[in-house]
C-alpha positions as CSV (number, residue, x, y, z in Angstrom):
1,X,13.1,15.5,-14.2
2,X,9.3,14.9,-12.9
3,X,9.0,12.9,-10.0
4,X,7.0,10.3,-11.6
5,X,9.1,10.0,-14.3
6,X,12.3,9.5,-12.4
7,X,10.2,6.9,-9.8
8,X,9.2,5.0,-12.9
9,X,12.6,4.6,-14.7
10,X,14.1,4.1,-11.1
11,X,15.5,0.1,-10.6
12,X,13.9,-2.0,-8.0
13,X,17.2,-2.9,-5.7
14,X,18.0,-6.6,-5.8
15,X,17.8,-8.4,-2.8
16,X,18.5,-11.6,-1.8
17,X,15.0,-12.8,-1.2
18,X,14.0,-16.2,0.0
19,X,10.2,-17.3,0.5
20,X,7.6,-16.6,3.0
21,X,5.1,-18.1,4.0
22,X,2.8,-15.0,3.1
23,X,3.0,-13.7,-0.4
24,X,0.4,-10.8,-2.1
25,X,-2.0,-12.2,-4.1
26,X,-4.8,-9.8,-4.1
27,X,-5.3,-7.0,-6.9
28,X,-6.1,-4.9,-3.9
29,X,-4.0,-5.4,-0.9
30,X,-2.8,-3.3,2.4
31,X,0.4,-5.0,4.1
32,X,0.1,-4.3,7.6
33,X,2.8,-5.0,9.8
34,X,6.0,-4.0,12.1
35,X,8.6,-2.0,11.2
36,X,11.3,-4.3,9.8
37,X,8.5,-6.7,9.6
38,X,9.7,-7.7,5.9
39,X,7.1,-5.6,3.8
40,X,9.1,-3.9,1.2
41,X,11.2,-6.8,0.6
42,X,7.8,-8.8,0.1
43,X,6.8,-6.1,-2.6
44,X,10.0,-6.6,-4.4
45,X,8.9,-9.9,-4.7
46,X,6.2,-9.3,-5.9
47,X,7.3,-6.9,-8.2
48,X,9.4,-9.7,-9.5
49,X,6.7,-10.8,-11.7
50,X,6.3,-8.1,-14.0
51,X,8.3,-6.2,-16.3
52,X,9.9,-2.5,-15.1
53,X,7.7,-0.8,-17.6
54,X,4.6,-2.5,-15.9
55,X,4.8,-0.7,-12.2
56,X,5.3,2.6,-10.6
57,X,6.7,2.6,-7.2
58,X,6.4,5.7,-4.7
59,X,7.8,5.7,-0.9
60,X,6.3,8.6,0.3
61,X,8.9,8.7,3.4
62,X,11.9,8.8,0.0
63,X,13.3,12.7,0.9
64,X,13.7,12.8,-3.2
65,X,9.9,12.4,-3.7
66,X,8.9,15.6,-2.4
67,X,5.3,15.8,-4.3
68,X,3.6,18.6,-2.2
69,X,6.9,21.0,-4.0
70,X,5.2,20.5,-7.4
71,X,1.6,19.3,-6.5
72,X,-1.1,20.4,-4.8
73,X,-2.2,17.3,-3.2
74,X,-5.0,18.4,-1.2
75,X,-6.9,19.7,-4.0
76,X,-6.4,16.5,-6.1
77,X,-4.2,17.7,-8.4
78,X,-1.5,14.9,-7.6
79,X,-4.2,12.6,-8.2
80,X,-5.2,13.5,-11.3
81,X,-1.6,13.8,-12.6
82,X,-1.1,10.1,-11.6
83,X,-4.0,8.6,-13.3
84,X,-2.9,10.6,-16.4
85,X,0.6,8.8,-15.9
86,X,-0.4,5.4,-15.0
87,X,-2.8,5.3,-18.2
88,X,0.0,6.5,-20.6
89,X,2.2,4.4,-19.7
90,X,0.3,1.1,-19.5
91,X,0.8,0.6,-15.5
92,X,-0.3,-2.4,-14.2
93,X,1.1,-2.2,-10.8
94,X,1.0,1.2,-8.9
95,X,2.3,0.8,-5.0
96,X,2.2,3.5,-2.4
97,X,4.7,2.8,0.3
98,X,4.2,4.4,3.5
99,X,1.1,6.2,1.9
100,X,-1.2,8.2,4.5
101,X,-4.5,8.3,2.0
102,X,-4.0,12.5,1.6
103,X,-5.8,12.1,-1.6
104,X,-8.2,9.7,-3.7
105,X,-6.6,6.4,-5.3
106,X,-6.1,6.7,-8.7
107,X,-7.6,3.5,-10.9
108,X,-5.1,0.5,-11.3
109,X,-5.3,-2.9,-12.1
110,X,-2.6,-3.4,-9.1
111,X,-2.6,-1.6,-6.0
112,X,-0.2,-2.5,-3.3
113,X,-0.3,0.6,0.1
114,X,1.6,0.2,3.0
115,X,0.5,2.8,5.5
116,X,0.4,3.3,9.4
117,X,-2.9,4.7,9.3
118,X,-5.4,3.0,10.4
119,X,-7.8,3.3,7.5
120,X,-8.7,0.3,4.6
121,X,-10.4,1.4,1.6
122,X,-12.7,-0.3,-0.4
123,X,-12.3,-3.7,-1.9
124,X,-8.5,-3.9,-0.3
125,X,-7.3,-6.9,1.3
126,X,-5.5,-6.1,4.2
127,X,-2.4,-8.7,4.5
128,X,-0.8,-8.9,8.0
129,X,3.2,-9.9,8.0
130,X,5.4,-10.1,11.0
131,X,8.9,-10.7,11.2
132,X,10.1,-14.5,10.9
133,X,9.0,-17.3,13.1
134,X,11.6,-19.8,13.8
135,X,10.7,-21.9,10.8
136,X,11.5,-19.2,8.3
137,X,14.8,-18.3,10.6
138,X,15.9,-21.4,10.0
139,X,15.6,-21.4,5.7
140,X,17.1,-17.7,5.8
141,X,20.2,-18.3,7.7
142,X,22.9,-20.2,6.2
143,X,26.4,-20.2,8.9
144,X,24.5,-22.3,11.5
145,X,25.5,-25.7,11.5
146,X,23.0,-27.2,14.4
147,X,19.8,-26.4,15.5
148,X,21.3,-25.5,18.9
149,X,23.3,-22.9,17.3
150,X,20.2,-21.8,15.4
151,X,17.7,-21.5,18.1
152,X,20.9,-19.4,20.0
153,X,21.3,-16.8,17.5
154,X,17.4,-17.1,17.0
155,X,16.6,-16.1,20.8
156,X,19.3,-13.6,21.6
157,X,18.9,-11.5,18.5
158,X,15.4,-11.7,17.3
159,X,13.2,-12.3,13.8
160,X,14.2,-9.3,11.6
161,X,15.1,-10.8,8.4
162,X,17.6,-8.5,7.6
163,X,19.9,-9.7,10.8
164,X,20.1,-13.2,10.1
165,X,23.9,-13.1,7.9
166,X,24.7,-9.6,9.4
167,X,27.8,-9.7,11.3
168,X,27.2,-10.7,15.1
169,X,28.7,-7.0,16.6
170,X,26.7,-5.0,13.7
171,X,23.5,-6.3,15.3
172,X,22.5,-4.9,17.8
173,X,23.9,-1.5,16.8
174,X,21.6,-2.0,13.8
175,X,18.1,-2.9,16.2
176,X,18.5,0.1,18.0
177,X,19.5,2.0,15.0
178,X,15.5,0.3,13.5
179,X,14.0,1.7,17.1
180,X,15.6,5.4,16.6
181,X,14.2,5.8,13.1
182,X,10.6,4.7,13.8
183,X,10.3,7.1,16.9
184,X,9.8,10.6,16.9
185,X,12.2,11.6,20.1
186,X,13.7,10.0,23.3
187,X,10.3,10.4,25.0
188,X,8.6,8.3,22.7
189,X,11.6,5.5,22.3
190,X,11.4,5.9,26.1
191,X,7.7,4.8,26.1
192,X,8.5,1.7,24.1
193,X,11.5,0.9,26.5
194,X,9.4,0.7,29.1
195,X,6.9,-1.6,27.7
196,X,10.0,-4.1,26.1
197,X,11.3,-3.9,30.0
198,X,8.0,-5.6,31.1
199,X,7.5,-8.5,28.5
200,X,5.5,-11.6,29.6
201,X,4.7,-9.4,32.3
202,X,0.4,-8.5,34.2
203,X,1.3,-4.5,34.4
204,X,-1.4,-2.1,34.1
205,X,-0.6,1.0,31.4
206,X,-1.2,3.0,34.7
207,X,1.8,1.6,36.6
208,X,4.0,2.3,33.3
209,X,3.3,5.3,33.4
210,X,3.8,5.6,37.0
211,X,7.1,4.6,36.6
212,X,8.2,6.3,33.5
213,X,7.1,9.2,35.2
214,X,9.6,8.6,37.5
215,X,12.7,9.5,34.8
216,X,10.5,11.7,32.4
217,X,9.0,14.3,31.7
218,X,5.7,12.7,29.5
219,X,2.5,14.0,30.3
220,X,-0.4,11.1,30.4
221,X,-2.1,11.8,27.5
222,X,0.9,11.6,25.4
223,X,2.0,8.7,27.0
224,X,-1.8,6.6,26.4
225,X,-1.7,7.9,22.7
226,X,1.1,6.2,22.2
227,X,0.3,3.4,23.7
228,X,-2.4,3.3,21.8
229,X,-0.3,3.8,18.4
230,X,2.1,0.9,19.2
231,X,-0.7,-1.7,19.7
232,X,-2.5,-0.5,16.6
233,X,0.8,-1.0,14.5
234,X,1.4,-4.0,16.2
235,X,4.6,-3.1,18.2
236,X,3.0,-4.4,21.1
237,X,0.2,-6.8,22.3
238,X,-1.9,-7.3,25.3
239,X,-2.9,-10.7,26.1
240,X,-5.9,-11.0,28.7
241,X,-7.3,-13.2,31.4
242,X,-9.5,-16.1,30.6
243,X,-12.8,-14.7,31.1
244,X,-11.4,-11.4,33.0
245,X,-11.1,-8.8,30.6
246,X,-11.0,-6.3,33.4
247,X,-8.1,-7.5,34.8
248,X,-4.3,-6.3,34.1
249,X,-3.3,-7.7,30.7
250,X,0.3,-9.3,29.9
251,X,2.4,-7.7,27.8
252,X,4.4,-8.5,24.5
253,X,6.2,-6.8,22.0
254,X,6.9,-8.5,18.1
255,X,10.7,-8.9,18.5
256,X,11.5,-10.6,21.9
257,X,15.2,-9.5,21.7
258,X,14.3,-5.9,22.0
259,X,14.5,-6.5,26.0
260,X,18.6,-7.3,25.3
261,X,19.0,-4.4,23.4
262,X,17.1,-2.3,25.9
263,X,18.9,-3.5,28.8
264,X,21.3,-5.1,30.1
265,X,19.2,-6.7,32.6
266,X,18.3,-10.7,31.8
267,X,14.8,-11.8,31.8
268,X,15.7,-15.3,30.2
269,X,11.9,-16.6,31.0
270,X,10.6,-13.7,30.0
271,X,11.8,-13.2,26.3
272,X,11.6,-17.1,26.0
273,X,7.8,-16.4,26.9
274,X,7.5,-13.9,24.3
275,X,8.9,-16.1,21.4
276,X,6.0,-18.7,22.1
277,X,3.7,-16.2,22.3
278,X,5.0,-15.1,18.5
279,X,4.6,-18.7,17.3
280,X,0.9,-18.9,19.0
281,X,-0.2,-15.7,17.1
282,X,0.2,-17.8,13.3
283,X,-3.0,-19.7,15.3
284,X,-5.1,-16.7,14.4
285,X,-7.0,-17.4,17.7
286,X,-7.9,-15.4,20.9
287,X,-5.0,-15.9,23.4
288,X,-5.6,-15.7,26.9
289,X,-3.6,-16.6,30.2
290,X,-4.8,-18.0,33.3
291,X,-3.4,-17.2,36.6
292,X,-0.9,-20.7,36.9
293,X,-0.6,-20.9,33.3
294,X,1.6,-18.5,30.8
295,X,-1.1,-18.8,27.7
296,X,-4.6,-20.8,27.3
297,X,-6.1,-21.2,24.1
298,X,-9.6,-22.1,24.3
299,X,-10.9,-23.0,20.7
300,X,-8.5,-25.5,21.1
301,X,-8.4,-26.2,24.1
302,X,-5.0,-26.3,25.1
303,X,-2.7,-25.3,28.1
304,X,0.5,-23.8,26.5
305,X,3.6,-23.6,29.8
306,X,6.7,-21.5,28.7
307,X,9.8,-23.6,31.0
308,X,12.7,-22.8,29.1
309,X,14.1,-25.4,32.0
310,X,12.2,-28.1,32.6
311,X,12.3,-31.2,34.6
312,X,10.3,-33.5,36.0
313,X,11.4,-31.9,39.8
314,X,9.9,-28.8,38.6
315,X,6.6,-30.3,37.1
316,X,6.1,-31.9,40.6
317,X,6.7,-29.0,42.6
318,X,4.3,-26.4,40.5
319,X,1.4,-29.7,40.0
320,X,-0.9,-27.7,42.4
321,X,-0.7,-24.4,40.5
322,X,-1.2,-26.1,37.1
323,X,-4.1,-28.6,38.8
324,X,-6.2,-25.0,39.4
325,X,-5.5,-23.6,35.9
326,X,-6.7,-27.0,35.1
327,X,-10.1,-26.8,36.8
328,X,-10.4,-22.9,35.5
329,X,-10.1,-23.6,31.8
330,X,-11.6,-27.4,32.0
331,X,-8.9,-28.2,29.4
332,X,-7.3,-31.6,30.3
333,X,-4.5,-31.0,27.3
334,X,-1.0,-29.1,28.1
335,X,1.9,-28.3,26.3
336,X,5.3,-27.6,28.1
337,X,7.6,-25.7,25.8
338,X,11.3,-26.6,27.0
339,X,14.4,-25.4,25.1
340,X,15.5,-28.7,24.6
341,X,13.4,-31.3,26.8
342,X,11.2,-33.6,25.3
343,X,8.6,-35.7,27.4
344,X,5.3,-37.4,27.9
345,X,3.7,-37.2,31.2
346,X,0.4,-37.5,32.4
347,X,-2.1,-37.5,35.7
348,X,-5.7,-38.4,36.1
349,X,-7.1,-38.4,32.4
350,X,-4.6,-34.9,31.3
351,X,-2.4,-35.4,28.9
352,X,1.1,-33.5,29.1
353,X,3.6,-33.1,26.2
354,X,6.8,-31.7,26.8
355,X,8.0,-30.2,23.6
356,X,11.6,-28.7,22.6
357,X,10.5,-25.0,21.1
358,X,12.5,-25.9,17.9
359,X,10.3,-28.5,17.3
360,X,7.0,-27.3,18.9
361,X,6.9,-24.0,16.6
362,X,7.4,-25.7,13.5
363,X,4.4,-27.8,14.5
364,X,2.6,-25.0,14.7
365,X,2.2,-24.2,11.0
């Protein structure tokens, strides 16, 4: 059977979907994201809406669709061969999973691409997801009966969607089994062990290095490339200083629990860090930290403290530090994210709120 003909009469798999908060929309769109970030499920979805005779869908990572056997795609044979498909059989929805733009789009009402490269064509929409924030934890998973178990379950094993009702010993077998199969060999899951070992951390992609160096054989280049490669497909993220963008950057990765599953070391402040950083990127605004302060966000200006345990012992003992962030940023509103604390307190003319992180990230939608 033709490759196209056996991807068209193929069945969509059903899956238990529940919303998110971003759906496709566009005619056009590119979903950008993560792996395990939720993008296929979000094209079933979307898929939803139409009839099976209406779409053609092609993953080109599927071993079974093995088009360069039968076409020659570099000459635009494939191409042509699609549009001749999609226009005899009325497509209205053509999507190109894990599609690296080796040949010309064919015409289509519908075009949904997900791709690593970092390329947009023309009259796309390009459609960032990430993997749940707390609030969409919280309407996927259904064995929890408080919110302390929630947020538990939430911050030891991370925002992948398809986690949330697997079996408590299956997952973190099946997060390392998602890190294996998006990385080439141990070198290059080495690399992004060492940059989930230093979350919420100032560490210079020098000093990495340095110390990967240490246990591997990884020459530099390779090493900055991909570096370069996990940042662009949002693995990882570098926050800078407030007005110091020379200075060494923080870093974070898009699933805080990666550092459990990396190590057995705990770095409870740290991976708490990381999950308020998560909930400050559905702000869409620069993020920056100061030097007494884990994140500043200036457009609205606003001090955002990551104290997992807070007290009012531990306020007064770190007021100098946060007085100097204070003068830095001229912002006279903070934001202390506890696990469970909640608290108003206030000196000279700042205002403090001290907010449990269940209810601070669903705040900030």
């Amino acid at each position: 059977m033709n490759i196209l003909e056996a991807c068209y009469e193929a069945e969509i798999p059903k899956v238990k979907f529940l919303e998110r908060k971003i759906t496709i929309t566009h005619p056009k769109t590119l979903l950008k994201g993560p792996p395990s970030a939720g993008k296929t499920y979000l094209i079933y979805d979307f898929l939803a809406r139409y009839s099976k005779s209406d779409y053609l869908y092609l993953d080109f990572l599927d071993l079974r669709n093995d088009f360069e056997k039968l076409e020659n795609i570099s000459k635009g044979t494939f191409r042509n061969t699609l549009e001749i498909f999609i226009k005899e059989n009325k497509i209205i929805v053509l999507v190109l999973e894990n599609f690296d733009f080796i040949f010309k789009l064919p015409y289509c009402d519908n075009i949904i691409i997900t791709s690593k490269k970092d390329f947009c064509p023309f009259g796309f929409k390009i459609l960032k997801l990430m993997p749940l924030d707390f609030e969409e934890f919280l309407l996927h998973e259904s064995k929890y009966q408080n919110i302390t178990a929630s947020f538990n379950a939430f911050f030891r094993y991370g925002n992948f969607s398809e986690l949330v009702n697997l079996d408590e010993p299956l997952k973190i077998k099946r997060m390392q089994e998602i890190l294996r199969l998006n990385t080439k060999d141990e070198i290059e899951l080495s690399c992004l062990r060492i940059f989930f070992d230093s979350i919420a951390e100032k560490k210079s992609l020098l000093q990495l290095f340095t110390n990967l160096k240490k246990t591997k054989k990884v020459s530099k280049d390779r090493f900055y490339n991909l570096s370069a490669k996990y940042l662009e497909n949002a693995w990882i993220f570098f926050v800078q200083k407030y007005k110091n963008p020379k200075a060494v950057k923080k870093i974070f990765t898009y699933n805080h629990a990666f550092l459990n599953l990396s190590s057995y070391n705990k770095k409870f402040k740290n991976e708490f860090e990381n999950m308020v950083f998560l909930e400050l990127l559905k702000l869409n605004e620069d993020i920056y930290y100061l030097d007494n302060a884990d994140f500043f966000l200036e457009i609205s200006n606003k001090i955002i403290l990551a104290s997992p345990f807070f007290s009012e012992l531990i306020f007064e003992q770190n007021k100098e530090k946060i007085l100097k962030s204070i003068k830095e940023s001229a912002c006279k509103n903070i934001e202390i994210i506890t696990i469970g604390n909640t608290n108003n307190l206030s000196f000279d003319d700042i205002t403090i709120s001290v907010i449990p992180f269940y209810e601070w990230s669903v705040s900030q939608s």
